[in-house]
C-alpha positions in Angstrom: -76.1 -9.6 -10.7 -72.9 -8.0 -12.1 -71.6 -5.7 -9.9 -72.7 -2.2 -10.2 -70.6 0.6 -8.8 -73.0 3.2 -9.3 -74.6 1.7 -6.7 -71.9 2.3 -3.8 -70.7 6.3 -2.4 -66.7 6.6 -3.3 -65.6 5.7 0.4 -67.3 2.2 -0.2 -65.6 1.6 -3.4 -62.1 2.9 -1.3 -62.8 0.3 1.1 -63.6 -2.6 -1.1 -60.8 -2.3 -3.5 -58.2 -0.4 -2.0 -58.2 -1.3 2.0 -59.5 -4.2 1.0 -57.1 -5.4 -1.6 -59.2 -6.5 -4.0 -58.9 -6.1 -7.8 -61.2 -5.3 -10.2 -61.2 -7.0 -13.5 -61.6 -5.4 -17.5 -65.2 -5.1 -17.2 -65.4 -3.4 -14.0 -62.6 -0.9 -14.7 -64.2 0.1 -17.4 -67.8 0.8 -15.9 -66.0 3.1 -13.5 -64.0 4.6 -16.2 -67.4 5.6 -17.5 -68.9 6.7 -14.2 -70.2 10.0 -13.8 -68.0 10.6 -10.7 -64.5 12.3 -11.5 -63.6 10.4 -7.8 -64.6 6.8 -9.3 -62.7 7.2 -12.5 -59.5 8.6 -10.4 -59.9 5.5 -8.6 -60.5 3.4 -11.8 -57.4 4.7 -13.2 -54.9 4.0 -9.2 -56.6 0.2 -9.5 -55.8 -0.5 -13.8 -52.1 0.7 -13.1 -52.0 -1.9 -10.0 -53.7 -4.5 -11.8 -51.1 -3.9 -14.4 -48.5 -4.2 -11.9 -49.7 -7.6 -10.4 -50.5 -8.7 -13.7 -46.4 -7.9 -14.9 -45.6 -9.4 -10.9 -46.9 -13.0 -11.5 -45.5 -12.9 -15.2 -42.1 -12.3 -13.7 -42.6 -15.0 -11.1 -43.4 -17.3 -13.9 -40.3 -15.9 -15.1 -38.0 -16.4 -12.6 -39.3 -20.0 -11.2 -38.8 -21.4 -15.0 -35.4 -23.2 -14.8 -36.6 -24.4 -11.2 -39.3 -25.6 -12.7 -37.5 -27.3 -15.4 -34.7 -28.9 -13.2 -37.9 -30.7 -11.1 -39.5 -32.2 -14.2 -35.7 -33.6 -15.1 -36.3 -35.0 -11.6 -33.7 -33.1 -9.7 -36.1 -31.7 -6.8 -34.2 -30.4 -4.2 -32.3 -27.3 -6.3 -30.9 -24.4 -4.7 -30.3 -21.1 -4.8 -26.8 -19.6 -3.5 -25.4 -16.4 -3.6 -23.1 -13.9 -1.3 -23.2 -10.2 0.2 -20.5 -7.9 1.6 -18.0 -8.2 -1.5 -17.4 -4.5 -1.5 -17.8 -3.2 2.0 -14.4 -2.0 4.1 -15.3 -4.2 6.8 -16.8 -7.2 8.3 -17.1 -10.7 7.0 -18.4 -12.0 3.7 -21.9 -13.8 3.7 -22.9 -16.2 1.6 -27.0 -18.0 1.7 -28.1 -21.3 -0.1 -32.0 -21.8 -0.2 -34.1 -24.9 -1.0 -37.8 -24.6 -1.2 -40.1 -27.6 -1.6 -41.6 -28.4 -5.2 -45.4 -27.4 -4.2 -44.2 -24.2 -2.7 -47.0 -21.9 -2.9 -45.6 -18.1 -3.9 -48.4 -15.8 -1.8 -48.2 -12.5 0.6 -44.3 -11.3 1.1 -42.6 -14.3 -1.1 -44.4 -12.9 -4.4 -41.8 -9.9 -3.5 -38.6 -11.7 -3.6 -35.9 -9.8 -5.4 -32.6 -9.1 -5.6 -31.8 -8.0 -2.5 -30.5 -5.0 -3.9 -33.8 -4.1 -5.1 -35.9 -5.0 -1.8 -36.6 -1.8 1.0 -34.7 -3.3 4.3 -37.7 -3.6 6.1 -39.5 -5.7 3.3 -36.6 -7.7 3.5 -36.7 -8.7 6.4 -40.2 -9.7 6.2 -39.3 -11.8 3.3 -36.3 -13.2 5.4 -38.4 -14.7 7.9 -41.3 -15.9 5.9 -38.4 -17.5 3.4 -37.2 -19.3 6.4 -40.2 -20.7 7.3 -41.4 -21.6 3.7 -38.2 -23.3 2.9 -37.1 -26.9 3.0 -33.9 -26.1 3.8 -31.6 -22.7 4.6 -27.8 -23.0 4.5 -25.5 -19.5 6.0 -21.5 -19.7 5.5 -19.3 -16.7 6.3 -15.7 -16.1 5.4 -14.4 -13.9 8.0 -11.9 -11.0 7.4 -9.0 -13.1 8.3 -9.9 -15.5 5.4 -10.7 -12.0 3.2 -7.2 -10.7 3.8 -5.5 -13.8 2.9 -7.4 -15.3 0.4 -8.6 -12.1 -1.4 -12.3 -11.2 -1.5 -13.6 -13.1 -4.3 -12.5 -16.6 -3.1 -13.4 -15.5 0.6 -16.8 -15.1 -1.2 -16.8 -18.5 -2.9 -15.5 -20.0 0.3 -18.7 -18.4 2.0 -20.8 -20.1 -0.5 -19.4 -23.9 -0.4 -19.9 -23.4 3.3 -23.4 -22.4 3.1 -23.7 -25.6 0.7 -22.7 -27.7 3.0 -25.1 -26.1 5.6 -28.0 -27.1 4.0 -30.0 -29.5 6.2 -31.2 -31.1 3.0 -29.2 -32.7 0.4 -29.4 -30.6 -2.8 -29.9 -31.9 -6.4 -28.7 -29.1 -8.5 -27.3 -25.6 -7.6 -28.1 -22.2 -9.0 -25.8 -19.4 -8.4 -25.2 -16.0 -9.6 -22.2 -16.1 -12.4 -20.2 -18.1 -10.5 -19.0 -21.8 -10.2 -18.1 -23.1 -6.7 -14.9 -25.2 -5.9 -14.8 -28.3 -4.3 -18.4 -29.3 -4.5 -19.5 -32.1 -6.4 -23.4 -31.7 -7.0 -23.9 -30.4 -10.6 -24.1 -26.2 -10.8 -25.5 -24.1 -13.4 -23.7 -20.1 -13.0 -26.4 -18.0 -14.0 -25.2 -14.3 -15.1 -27.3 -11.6 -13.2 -29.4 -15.0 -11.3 -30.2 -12.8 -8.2 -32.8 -11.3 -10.8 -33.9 -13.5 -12.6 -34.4 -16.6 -10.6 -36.4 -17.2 -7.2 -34.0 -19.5 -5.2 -31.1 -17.4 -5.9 -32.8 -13.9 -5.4 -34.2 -16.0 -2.2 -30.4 -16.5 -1.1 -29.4 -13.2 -1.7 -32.0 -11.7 0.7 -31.4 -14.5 3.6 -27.2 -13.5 2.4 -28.0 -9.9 3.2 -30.0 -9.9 6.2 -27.9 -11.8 8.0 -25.0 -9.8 7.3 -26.7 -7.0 8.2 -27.0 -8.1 11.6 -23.5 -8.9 12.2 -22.9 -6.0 11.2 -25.0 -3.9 13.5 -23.3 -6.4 16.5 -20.1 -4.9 15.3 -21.6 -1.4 15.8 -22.1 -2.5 19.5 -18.6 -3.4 19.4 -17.2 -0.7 17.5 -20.2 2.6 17.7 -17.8 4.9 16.3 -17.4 3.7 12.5 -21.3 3.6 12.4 -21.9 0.1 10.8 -25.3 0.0 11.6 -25.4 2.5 9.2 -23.5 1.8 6.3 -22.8 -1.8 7.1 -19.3 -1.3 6.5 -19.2 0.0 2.8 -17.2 2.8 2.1 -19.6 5.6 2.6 -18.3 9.3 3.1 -19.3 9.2 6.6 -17.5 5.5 6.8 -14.1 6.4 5.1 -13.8 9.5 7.0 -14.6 7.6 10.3 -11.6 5.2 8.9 -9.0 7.9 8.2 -10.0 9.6 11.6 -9.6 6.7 14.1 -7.9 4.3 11.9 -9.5 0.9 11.5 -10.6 -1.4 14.0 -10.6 -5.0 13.9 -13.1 -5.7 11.7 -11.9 -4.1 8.6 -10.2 -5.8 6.1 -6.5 -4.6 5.9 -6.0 -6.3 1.7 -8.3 -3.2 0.7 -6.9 -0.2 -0.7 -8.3 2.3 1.5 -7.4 0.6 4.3 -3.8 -0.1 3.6 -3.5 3.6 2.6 -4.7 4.7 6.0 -2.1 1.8 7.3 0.7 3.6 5.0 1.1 0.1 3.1 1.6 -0.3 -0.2 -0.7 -1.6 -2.1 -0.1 -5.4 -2.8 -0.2 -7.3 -5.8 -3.4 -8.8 -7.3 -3.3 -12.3 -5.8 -5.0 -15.5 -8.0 -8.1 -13.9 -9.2 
C-alpha cells in the first residue's frame, strides 16, 4: 500500500523524515503538498529543498570523482590527490597532504562532504579528517618549516611540502592530481588541475587532511607562544594577529621573508627571489 501521510499526526511525519533522515520521493512530496495541513506542506516544502540538495550533492560527487575514475579504467589505480595549506599565514610551517583511496571506495556519511577545505566548518573537518584517514589506502603529510620558508620563499617551501608528502605515501602512487601546480623532482606522471581542491575528491581530500594538521601545529605553537593567539587565527594576519606582532615583536615561529614581518624587524624588504 503506497504510503499515505494523511494517515500519520505532523510529529510522526517529523520523526520519520526529518530525525529520521529519510527522504521522500516525487510522489510523496506531492501528496503532502496537497495535504490539508498547512504543517505537512511546510514540511513538504523543508524536505523537496533537501532532496534538491542531495540530489545536486551526488551529482557533484559524480563530478568531482570523474577524472579518478578515468585514470583507473586507463589502469593507473593508485592516483592521488596533493595539495598544501599555510601559504599566506605570518607564521608557522607550510603543510602539504597527498591522499590515495582504494578503487571500490564507497562515498557515504561524512566523505559525501568532502570539500575544499576552505569551504568545510572546522568541526566537519575534522570529522572528515579522521574518517578520510581511515577510508584511505594511503595518507602522505610533508611540512616545510619556516627556516625552509624564509630561504626558499613560500611557494617552493610549499611545493617542497608536497614532494615530501609524496614520498610519504605508504603506497606507491600511479598518477598525481594536484591543485595548479607541477611538483619538482618527482617522476610519477602529474596532471595540475586549476581550482582541483573543488573540483576533484582526492585533492579536496588532501586539502582537508593539509589543513587539519596544520591546524594542530598550530594550536601546539599557541602552547608555546599564548600571546600571538594562534589557536585563533592559525597564524594569518588577522587584526588581532598583526597587532599582537607589532606589539611583542615576533617570536620564532614567524616567518621573517614576509613583509609585515620584516617591517616590524625594520628590514627592508628583499627582492623577489625565483618565483
Amino acid at each position: 500500500m503506497p504510503f499515505d501521510p494523511g494517515r500519520f499526526t505532523l510529529a510522526e511525519l517529523r520523526r520519520r523524515f526529518t530525525a529520521g533522515g529519510q527522504l521522500p520521493g516525487p510522489t510523496l512530496l506531492r501528496r503532502m503538498r496537497e495535504d490539508p495541513r498547512a504543517g505537512v506542506r511546510d514540511l513538504a516544502e523543508v524536505l523537496a529543498r533537501r532532496r534538491g540538495s542531495s540530489l545536486r550533492r551526488r551529482r557533484d560527487l559524480a563530478s568531482l570523482l570523474a577524472l579518478e575514475r578515468q585514470l583507473r579504467s586507463a589502469g593507473l589505480l593508485n592516483v592521488a590527490g596533493v595539495d598544501e595549506a599555510g601559504i599566506g599565514p605570518l607564521a608557522g610551517p607550510v603543510v602539504a597532504a597527498a591522499v590515495i583511496f582504494p578503487p571500490e571506495l564507497a562515498i557515504t556519511g561524512v566523505l559525501t562532504a568532502v570539500d575544499d577545505s576552505k569551504r568545510v566548518p572546522a568541526e566537519l573537518r575534522e570529522a572528515i579528517a579522521g574518517e578520510i584517514r581511515r577510508q584511505a589506502a594511503g595518507v602522505g603529510v610533508g611540512i616545510a618549516e619556516v627556516e625552509e620558508i624564509d630561504r626558499l620563499n613560500i611557494y617552493h617551501a610549499g611545493l617542497l611540502a608536497m614532494r615530501r608528502a609524496v614520498e610519504a605515501l605508504p603506497v606507491e602512487p600511479d598518477h598525481l592530481l594536484t591543485d595548479a601546480r607541477r611538483i619538482p623532482g618527482i617522476t610519477v606522471p602529474q596532471s595540475p588541475v586549476i581550482g582541483g581542491d573543488r573540483t576533484h575528491f582526492s585533492i579536496a581530500a588532501a586539502s582537508i587532511i593539509a589543513k587539519t594538521h596544520r591546524d594542530h601545529l598550530l594550536e601546539e605553537l599557541d602552547a608555546l607562544y599564548p600571546a600571538y593567539g594562534f589557536a585563533r587565527h592559525k597564524g594569518y594576519p588577522t587584526p588581532a594577529h598583526q597587532e599582537a606582532v607589532r606589539r611583542l615583536g615576533p617570536c620564532p615561529a614567524h616567518r621573517r621573508s614576509f613583509a609585515l614581518i620584516r617591517e616590524v624587524l625594520g628590514e627592508d624588504l628583499p627582492l623577489l627571489r625565483h618565483l
